[in-house]
Short mmCIF file of the C-alpha atoms (twelve columns), coordinates in Angstrom:
data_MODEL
# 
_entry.id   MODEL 
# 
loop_
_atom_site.group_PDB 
_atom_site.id 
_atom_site.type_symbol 
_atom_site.label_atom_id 
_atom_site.label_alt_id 
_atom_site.label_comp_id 
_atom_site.label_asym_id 
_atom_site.label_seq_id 
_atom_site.Cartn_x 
_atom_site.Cartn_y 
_atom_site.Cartn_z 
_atom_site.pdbx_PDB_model_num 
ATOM 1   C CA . UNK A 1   47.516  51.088  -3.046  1 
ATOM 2   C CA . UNK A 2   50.807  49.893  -3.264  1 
ATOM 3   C CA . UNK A 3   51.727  46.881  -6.200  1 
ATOM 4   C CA . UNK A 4   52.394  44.085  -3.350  1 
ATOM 5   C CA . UNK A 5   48.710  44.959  -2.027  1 
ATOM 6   C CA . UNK A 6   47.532  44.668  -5.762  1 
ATOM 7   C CA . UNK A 7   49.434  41.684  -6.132  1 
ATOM 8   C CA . UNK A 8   47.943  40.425  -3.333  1 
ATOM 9   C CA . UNK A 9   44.622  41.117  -3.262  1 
ATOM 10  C CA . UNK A 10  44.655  39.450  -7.205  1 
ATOM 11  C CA . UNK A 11  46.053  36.174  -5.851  1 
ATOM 12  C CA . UNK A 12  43.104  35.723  -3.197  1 
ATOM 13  C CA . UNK A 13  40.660  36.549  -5.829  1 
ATOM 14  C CA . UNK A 14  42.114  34.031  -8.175  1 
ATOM 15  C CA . UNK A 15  42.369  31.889  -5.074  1 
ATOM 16  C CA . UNK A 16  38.854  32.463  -4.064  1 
ATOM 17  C CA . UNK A 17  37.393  31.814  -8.227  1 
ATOM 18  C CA . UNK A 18  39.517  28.522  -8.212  1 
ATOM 19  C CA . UNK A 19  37.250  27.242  -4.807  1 
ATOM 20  C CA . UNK A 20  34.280  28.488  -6.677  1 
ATOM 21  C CA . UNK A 21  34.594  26.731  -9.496  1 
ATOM 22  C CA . UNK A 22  35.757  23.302  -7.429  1 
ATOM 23  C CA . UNK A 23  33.155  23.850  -5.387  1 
ATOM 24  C CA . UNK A 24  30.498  23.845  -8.571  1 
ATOM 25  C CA . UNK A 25  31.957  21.004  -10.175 1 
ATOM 26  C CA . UNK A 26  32.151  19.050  -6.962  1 
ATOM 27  C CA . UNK A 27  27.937  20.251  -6.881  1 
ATOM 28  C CA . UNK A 28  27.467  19.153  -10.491 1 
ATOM 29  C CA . UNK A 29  28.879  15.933  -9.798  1 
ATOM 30  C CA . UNK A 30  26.983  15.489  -6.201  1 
ATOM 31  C CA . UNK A 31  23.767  16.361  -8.848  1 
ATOM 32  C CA . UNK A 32  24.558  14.232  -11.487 1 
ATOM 33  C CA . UNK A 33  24.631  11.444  -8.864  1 
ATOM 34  C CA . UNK A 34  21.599  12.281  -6.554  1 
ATOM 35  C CA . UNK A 35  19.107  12.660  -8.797  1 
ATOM 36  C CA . UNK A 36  19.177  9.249   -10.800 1 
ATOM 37  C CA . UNK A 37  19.269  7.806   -7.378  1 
ATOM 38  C CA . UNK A 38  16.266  10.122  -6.561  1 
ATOM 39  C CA . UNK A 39  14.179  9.225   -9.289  1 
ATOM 40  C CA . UNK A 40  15.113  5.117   -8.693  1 
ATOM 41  C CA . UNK A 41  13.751  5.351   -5.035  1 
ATOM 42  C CA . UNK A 42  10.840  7.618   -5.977  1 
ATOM 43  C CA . UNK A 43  10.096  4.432   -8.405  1 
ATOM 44  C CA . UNK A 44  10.712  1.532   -6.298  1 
ATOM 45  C CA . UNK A 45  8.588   3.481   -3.606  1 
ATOM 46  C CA . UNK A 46  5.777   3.429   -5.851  1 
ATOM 47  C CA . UNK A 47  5.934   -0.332  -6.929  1 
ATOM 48  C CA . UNK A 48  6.443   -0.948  -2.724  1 
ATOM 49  C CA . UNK A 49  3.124   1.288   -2.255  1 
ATOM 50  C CA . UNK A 50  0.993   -1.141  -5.094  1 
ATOM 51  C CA . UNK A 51  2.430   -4.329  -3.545  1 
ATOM 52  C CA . UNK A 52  1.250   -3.578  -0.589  1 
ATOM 53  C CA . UNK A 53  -1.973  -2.285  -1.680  1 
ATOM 54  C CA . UNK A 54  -1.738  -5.967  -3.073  1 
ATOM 55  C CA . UNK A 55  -0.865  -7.526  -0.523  1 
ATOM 56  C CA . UNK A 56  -3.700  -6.439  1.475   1 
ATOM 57  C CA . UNK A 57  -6.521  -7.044  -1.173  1 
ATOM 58  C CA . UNK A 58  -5.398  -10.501 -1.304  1 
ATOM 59  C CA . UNK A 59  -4.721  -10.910 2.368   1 
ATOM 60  C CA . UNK A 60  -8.679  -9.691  3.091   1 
ATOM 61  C CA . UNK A 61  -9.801  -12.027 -0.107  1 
ATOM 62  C CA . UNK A 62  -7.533  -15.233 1.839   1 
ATOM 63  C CA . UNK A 63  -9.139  -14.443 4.924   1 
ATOM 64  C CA . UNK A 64  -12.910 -14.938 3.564   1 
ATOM 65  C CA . UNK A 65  -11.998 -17.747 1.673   1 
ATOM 66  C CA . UNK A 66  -10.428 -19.524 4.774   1 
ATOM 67  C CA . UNK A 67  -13.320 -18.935 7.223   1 
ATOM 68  C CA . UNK A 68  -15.384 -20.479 4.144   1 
ATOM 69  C CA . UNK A 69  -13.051 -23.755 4.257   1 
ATOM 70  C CA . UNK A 70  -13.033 -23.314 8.442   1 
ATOM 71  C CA . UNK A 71  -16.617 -23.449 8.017   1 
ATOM 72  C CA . UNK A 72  -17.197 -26.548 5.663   1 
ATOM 73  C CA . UNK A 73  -14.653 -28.458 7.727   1 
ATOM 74  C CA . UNK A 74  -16.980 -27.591 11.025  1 
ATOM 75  C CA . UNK A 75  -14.558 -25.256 12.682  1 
ATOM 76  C CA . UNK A 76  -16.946 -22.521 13.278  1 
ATOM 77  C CA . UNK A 77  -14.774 -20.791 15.620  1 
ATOM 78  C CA . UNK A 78  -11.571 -20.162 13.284  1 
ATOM 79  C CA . UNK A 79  -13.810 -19.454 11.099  1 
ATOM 80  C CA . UNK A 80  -15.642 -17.215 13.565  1 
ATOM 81  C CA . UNK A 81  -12.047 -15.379 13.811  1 
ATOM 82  C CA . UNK A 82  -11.338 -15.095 10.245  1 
ATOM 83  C CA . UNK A 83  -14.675 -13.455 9.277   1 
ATOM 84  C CA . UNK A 84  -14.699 -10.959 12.016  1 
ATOM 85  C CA . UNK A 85  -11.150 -9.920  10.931  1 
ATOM 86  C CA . UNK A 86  -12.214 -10.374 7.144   1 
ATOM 87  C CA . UNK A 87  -14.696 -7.591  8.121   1 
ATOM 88  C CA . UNK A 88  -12.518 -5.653  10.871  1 
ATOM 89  C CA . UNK A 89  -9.377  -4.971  7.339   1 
ATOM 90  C CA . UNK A 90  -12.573 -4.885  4.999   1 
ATOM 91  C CA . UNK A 91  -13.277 -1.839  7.597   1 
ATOM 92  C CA . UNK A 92  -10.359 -0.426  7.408   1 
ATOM 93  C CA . UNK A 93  -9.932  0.024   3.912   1 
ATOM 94  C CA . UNK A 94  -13.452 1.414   3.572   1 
ATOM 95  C CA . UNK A 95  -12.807 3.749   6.099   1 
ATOM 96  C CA . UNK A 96  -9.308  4.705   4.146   1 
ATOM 97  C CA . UNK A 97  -11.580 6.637   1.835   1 
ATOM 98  C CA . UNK A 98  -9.811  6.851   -1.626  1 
ATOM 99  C CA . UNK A 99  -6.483  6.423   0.184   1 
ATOM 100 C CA . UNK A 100 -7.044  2.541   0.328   1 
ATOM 101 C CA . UNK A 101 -7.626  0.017   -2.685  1 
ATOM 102 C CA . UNK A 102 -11.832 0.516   -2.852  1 
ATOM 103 C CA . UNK A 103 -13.215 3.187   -5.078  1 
ATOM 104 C CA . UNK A 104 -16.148 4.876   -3.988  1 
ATOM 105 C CA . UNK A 105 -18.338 1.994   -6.247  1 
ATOM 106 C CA . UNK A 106 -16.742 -0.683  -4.688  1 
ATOM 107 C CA . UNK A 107 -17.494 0.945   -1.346  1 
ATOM 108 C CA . UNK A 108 -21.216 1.152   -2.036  1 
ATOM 109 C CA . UNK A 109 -21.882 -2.277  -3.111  1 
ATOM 110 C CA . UNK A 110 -19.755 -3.629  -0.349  1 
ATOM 111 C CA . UNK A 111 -22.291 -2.110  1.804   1 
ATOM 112 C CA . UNK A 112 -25.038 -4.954  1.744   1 
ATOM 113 C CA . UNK A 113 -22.502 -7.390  3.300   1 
ATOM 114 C CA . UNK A 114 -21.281 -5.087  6.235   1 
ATOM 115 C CA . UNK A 115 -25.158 -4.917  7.043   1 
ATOM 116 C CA . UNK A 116 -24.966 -8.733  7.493   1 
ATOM 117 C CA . UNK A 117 -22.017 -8.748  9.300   1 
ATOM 118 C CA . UNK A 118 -23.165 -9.723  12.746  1 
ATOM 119 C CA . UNK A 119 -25.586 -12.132 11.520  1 
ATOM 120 C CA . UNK A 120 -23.170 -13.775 9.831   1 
ATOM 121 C CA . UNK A 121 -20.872 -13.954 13.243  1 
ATOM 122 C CA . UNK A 122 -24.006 -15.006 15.302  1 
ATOM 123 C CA . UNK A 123 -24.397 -17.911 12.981  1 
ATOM 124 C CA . UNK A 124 -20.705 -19.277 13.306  1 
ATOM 125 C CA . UNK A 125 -20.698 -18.609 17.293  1 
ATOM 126 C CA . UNK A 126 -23.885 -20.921 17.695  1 
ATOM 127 C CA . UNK A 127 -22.202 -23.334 14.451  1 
ATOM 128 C CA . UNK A 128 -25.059 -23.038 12.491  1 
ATOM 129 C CA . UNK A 129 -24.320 -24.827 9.056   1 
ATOM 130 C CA . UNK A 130 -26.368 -22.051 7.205   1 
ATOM 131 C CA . UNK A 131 -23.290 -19.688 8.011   1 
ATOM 132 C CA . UNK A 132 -21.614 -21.369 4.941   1 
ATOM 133 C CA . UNK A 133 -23.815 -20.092 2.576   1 
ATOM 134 C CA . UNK A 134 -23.681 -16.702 4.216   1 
ATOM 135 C CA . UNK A 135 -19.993 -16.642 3.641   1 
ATOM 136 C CA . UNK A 136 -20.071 -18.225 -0.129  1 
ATOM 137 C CA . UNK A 137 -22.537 -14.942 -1.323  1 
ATOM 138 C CA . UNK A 138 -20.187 -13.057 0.887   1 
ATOM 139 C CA . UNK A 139 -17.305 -14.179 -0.941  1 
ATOM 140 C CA . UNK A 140 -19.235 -13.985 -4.307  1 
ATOM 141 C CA . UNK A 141 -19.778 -10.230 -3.509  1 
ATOM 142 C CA . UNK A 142 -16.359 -9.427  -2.992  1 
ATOM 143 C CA . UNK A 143 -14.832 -10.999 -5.686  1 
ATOM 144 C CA . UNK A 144 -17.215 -9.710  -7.933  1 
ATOM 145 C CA . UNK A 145 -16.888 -6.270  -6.504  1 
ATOM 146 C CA . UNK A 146 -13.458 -6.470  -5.773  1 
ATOM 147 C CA . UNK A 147 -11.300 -8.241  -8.591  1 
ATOM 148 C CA . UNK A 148 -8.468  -9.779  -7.922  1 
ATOM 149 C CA . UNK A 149 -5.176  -7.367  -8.708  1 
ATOM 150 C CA . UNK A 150 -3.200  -8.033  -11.757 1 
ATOM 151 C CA . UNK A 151 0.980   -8.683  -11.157 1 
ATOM 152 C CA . UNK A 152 2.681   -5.890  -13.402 1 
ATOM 153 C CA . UNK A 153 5.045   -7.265  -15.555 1 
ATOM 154 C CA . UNK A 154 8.871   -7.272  -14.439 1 
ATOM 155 C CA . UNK A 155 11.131  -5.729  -16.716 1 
# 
């Protein structure tokens, strides 16, 4: 091989280690950046995940409570609504398993009150003022069973 080949061939592998080591610094950098960022949406995905969880235990807790005041007010039919979709979310989150906010306890003892469900609907569609106290142990039940979620504290 002839020097100018030699000469050559040196320059493109000197060439082609300079890209290689731009190319891992430029990578290092890309790193250094991506994975705070990674671990700050992994984070803020998990508060966003208990919120809602939140957010839904108190929405299902709201929704008893209001039928309860529908009820004691003599609006049977809101409060008709609000206890059939107190039970329809209640449902839900039973049937979520241990993917939703009950533990397997809470599921069981919630039990007794999804056995009274349509009793407990009958009596609001024909405004029977017994329904009240129907809703009240309801609501006892829950709360008992279910407590209300602690806010975490915000740094």
């Amino acid at each position: 091989m002839s020097d100018t080949q030699k000469g050559f061939s040196e320059r493109i592998k000197e060439r082609l280690q300079h890209w290689g080591v731009l190319a891992a610094v430029v990578l290092v950098a890309f790193l250094i950046g991506l994975v705070p960022m990674w671990l700050m949406a992994r984070s803020n995905a998990a508060e966003r995940d208990a919120a809602q969880t939140q957010l839904r235990r108190s929405e299902i807790s709201n929704l008893l409570s209001s039928s309860i005041v529908e009820a004691r007010r003599g609006e049977y039919e809101t409060a008709r609504q609000q206890t059939s979709e107190f039970f329809t979310r209640l449902r839900a989150e039973d049937d979520k398993a241990d993917e939703g906010f009950l533990n397997a306890d809470q599921r069981t003892k919630l039990k007794p009150i999804f056995a009274e469900r349509d009793t407990a609907i009958t009596m609001l569609a024909q405004r029977d003022p017994a329904a009240l106290d129907r809703l009240t142990g309801f609501y006892e039940v829950f709360v008992q069973t279910v407590p209300p979620a602690r806010p975490s504290a915000q740094p």
